[in-house]
N, C-alpha and C positions, 0 to 999 in steps of 0.2 A: 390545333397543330401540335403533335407529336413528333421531336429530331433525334437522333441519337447521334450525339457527338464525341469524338476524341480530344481528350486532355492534351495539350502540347506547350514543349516547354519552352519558355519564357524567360531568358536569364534563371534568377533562380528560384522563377515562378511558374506556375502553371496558368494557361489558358484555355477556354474556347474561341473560335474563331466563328460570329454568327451570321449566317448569311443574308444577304440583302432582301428577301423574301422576307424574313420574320423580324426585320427593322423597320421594314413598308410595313406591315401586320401592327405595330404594337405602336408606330410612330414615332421612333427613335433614328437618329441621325450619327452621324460619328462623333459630332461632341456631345452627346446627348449623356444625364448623370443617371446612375442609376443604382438603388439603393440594395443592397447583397444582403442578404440574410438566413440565418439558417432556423428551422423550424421542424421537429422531428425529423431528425437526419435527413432531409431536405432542403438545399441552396435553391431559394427564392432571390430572382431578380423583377426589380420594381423600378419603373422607369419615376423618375421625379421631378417635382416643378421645380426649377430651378430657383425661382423666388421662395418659394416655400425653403427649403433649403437655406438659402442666406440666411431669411427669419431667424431657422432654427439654429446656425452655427453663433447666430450673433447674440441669440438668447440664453445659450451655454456659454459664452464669451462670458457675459453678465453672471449669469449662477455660478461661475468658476470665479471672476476675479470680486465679487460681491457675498461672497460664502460665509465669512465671517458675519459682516452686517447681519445675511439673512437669517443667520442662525439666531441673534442677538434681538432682533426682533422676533420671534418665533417666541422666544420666551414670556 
């Protein structure tokens, strides 16, 4: 499935607005997360497990507030 869609502005953001067809397609809901990314000048979106996710923020929670330690062991 191939869309062409218009940017529209959003406060002092831009959007797409995606239609219900291509949220039935990919199984995504309106609270549904989804992970943005850019890859050769291409905005990739990737729908996410939402468990997966917590994992990850709570794992970077650790490597951020543990950084020193881990450094210190590393040695």
């Amino acid at each position: 499935m191939t869309l062409i869609k218009k940017l529209s502005k959003i406060g002092n953001s831009y959007g797409i607005i995606l239609p219900t067809e291509l949220l039935e397609v990919t199984g995504l809901s309106k609270d549904s997360e989804i992970e943005i990314s850019v890859k050769e000048n291409k905005i990739i979106l990737t729908p996410t497990n939402l468990k997966d996710h917590k994992v990850m923020k709570t794992f970077m929670t650790v490597l951020r507030d543990f950084d020193d330690t881990f450094k210190k062991l590393a040695k």
